[in-house]
N, CA and C atoms as an extended XYZ file, in Angstrom:
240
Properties=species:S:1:pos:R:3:atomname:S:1:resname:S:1:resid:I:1 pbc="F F F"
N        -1.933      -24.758       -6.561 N   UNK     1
C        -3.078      -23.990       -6.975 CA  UNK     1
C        -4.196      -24.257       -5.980 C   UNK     1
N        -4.910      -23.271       -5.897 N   UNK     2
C        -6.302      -23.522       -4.755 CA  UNK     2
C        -7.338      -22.733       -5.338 C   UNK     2
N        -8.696      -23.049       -4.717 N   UNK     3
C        -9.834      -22.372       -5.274 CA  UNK     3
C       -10.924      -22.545       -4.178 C   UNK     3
N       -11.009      -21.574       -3.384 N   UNK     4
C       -12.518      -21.293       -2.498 CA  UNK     4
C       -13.952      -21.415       -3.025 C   UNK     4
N       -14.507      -22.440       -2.862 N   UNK     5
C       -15.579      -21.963       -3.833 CA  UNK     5
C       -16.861      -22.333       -2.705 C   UNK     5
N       -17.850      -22.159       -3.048 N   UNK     6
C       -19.380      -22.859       -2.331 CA  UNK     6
C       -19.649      -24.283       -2.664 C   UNK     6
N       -19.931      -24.658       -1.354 N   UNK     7
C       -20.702      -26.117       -2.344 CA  UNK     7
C       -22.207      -25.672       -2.366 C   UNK     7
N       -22.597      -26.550       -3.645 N   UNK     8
C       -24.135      -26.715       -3.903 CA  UNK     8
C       -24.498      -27.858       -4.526 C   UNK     8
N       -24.615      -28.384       -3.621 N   UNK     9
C       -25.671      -29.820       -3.609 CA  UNK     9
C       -26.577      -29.596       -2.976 C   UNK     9
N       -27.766      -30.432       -3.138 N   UNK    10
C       -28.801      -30.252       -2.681 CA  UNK    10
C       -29.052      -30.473       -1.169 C   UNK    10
N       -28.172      -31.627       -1.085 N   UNK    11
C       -29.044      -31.794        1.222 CA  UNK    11
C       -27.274      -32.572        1.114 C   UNK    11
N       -27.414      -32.943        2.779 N   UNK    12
C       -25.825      -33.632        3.233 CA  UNK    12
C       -25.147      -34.243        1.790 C   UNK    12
N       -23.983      -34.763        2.177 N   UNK    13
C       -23.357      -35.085        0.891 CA  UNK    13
C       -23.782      -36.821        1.562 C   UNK    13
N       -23.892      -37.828        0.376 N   UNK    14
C       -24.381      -39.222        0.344 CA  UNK    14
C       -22.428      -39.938        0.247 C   UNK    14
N       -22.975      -40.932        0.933 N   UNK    15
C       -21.677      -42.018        0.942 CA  UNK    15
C       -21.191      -41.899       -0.903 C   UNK    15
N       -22.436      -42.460       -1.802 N   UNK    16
C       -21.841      -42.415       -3.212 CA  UNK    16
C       -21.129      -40.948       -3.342 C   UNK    16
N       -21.964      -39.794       -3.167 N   UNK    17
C       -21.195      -38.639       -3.446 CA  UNK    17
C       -19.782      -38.671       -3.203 C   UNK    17
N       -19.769      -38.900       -2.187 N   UNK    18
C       -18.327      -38.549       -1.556 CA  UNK    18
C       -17.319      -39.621       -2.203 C   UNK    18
N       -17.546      -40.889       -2.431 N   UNK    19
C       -16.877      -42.170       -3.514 CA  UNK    19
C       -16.599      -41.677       -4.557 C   UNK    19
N       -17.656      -40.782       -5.219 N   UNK    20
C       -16.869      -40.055       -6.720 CA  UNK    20
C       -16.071      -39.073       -6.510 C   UNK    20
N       -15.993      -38.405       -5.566 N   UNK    21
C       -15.398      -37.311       -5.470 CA  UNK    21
C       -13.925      -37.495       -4.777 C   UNK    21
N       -13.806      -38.362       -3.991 N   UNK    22
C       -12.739      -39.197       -3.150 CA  UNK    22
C       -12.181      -39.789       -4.920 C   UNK    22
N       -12.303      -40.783       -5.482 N   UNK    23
C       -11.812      -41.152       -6.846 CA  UNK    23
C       -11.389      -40.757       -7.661 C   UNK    23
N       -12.313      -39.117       -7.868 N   UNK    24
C       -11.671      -38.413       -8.996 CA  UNK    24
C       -10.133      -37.948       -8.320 C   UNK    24
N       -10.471      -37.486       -7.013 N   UNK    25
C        -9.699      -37.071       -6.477 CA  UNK    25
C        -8.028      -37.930       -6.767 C   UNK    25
N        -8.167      -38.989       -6.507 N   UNK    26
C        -7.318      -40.038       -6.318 CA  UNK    26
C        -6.734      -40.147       -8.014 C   UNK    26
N        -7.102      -39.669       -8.726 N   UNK    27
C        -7.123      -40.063      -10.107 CA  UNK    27
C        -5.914      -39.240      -10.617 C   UNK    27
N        -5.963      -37.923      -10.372 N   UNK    28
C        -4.665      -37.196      -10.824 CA  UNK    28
C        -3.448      -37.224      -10.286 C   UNK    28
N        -2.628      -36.819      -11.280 N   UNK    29
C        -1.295      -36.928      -11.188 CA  UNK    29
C        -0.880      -36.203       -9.444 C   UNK    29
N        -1.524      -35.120       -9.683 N   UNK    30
C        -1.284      -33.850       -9.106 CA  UNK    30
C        -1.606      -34.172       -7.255 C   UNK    30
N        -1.286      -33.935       -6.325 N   UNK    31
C        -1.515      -33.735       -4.505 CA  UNK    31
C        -2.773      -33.324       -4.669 C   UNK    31
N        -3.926      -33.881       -4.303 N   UNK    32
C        -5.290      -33.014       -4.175 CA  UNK    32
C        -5.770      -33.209       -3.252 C   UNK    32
N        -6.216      -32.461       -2.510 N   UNK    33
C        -7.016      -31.997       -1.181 CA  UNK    33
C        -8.435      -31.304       -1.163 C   UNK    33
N        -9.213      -31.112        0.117 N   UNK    34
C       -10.565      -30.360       -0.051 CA  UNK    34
C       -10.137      -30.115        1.366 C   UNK    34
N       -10.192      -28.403        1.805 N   UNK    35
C        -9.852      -28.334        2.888 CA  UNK    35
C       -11.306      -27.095        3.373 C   UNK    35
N       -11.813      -27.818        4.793 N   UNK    36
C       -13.481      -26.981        5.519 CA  UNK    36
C       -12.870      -26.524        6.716 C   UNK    36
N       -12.641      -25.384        7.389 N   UNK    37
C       -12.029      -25.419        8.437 CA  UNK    37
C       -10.628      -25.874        8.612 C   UNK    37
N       -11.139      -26.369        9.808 N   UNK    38
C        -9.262      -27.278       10.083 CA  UNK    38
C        -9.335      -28.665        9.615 C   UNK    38
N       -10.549      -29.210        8.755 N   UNK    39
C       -10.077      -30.222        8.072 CA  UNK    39
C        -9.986      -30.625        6.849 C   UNK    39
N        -8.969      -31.859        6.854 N   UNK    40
C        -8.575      -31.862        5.325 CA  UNK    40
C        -8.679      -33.408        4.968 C   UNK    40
N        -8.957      -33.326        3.383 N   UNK    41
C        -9.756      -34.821        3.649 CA  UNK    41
C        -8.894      -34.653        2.589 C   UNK    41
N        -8.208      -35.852        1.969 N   UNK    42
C        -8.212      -36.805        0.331 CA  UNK    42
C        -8.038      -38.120        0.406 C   UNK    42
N        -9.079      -38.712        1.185 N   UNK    43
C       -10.063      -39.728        0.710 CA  UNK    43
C       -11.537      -39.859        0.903 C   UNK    43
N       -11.959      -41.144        0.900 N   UNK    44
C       -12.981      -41.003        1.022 CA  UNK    44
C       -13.775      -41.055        2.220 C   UNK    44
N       -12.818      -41.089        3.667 N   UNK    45
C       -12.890      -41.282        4.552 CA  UNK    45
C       -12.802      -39.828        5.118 C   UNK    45
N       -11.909      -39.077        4.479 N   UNK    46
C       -11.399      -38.039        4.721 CA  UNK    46
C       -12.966      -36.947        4.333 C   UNK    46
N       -13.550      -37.253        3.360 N   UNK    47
C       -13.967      -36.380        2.526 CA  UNK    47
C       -15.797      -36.455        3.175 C   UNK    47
N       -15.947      -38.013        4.069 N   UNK    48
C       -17.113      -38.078        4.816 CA  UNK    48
C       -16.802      -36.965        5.901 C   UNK    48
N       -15.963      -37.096        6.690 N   UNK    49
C       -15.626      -37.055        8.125 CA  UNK    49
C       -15.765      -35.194        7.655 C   UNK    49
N       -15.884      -34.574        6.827 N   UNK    50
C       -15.569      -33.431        6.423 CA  UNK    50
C       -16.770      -32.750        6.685 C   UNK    50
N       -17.759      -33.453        6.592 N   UNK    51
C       -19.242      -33.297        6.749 CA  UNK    51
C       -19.760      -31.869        5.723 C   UNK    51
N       -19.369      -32.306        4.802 N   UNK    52
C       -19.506      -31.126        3.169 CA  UNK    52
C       -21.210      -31.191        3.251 C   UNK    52
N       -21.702      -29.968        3.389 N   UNK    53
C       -23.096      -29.468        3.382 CA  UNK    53
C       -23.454      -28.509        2.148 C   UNK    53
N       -24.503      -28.035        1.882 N   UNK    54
C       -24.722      -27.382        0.769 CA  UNK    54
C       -24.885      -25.524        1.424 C   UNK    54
N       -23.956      -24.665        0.647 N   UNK    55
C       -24.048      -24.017        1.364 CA  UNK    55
C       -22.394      -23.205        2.127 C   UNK    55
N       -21.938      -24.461        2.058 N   UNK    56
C       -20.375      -24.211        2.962 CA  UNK    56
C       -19.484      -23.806        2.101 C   UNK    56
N       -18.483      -23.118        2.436 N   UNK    57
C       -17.045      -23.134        1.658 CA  UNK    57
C       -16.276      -24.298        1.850 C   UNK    57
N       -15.474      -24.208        1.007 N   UNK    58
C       -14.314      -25.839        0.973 CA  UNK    58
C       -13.440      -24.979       -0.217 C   UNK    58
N       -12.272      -25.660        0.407 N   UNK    59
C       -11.041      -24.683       -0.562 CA  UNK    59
C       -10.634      -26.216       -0.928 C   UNK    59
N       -10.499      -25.927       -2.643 N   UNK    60
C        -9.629      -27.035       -3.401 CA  UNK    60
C        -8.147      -27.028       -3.656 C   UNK    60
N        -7.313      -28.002       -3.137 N   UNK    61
C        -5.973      -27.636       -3.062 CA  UNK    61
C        -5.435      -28.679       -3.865 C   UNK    61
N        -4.562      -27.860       -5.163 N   UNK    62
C        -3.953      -29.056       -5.626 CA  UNK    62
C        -2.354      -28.693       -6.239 C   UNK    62
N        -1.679      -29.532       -6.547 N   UNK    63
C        -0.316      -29.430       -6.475 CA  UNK    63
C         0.357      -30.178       -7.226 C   UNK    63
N         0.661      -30.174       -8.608 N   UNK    64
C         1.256      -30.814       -9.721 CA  UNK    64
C         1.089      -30.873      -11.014 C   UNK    64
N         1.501      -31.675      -11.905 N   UNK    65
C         1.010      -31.766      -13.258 CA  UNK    65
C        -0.112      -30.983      -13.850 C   UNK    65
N        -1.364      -31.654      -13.441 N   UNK    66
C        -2.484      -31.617      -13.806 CA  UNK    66
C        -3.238      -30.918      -12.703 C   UNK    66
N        -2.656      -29.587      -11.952 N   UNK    67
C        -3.321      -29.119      -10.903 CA  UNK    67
C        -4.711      -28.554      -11.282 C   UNK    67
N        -4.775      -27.361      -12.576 N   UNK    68
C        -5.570      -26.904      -12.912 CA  UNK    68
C        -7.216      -27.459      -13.413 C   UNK    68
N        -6.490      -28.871      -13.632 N   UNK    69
C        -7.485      -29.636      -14.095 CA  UNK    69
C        -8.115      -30.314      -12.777 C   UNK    69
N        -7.255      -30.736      -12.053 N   UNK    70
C        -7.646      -31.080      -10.852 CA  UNK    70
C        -9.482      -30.005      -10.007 C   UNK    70
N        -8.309      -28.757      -10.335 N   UNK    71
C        -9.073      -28.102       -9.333 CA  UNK    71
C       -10.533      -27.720      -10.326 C   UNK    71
N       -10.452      -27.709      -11.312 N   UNK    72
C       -11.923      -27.785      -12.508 CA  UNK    72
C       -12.674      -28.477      -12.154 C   UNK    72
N       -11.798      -29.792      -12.295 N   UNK    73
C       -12.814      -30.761      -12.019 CA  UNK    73
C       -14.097      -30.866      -10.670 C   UNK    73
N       -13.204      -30.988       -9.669 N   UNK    74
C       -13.687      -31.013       -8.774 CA  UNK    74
C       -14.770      -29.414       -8.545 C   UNK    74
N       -14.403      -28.030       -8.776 N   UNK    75
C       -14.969      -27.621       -8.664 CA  UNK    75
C       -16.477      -27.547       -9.511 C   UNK    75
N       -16.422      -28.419      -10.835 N   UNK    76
C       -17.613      -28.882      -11.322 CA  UNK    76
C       -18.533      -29.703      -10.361 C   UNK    76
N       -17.824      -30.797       -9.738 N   UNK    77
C       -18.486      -31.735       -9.007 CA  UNK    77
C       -19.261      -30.998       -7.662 C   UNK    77
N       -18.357      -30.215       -6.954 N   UNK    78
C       -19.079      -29.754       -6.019 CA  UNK    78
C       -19.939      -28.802       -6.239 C   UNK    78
N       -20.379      -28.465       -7.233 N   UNK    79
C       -21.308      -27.298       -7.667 CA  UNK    79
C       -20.947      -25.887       -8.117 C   UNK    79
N       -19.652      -25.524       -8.273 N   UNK    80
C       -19.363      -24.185       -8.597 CA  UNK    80
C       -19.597      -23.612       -9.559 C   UNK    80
């Protein structure tokens, strides 16, 4: 399952931001990804280096069990 959405946060994304979002990530059953361009992050290393701005697209990619929930979630977190 995938979902294009906008981010909206307010200014750059913060080290904490990206720690919750890297975690939740990590949390489901399901393959989850955040893909900007040609990159693709699922961690939290992944998910800095991504340089998520307010404003941008980011496609949520996820793949298992709990995909749908996956991709909710996260699209709550990033602002959708």
């Amino acid at each position: 399952m995938e979902l294009t959405i906008k981010i909206a946060i307010p200014k750059e994304m913060m080290t904490r931001q990206a720690a919750d979002i890297a975690q939740r990530m990590s949390g489901f059953e399901s393959r989850v990804l955040l893909k900007r361009q040609n990159m693709t992050a699922k961690s939290l290393m992944g998910v800095l280096s991504a340089e998520l701005r307010d404003g941008q697209a980011v496609t949520i990619l996820a793949e298992g069990p709990d995909e749908a929930q996956a991709v909710c979630t996260l699209s709550k977190m990033l602002g959708a």
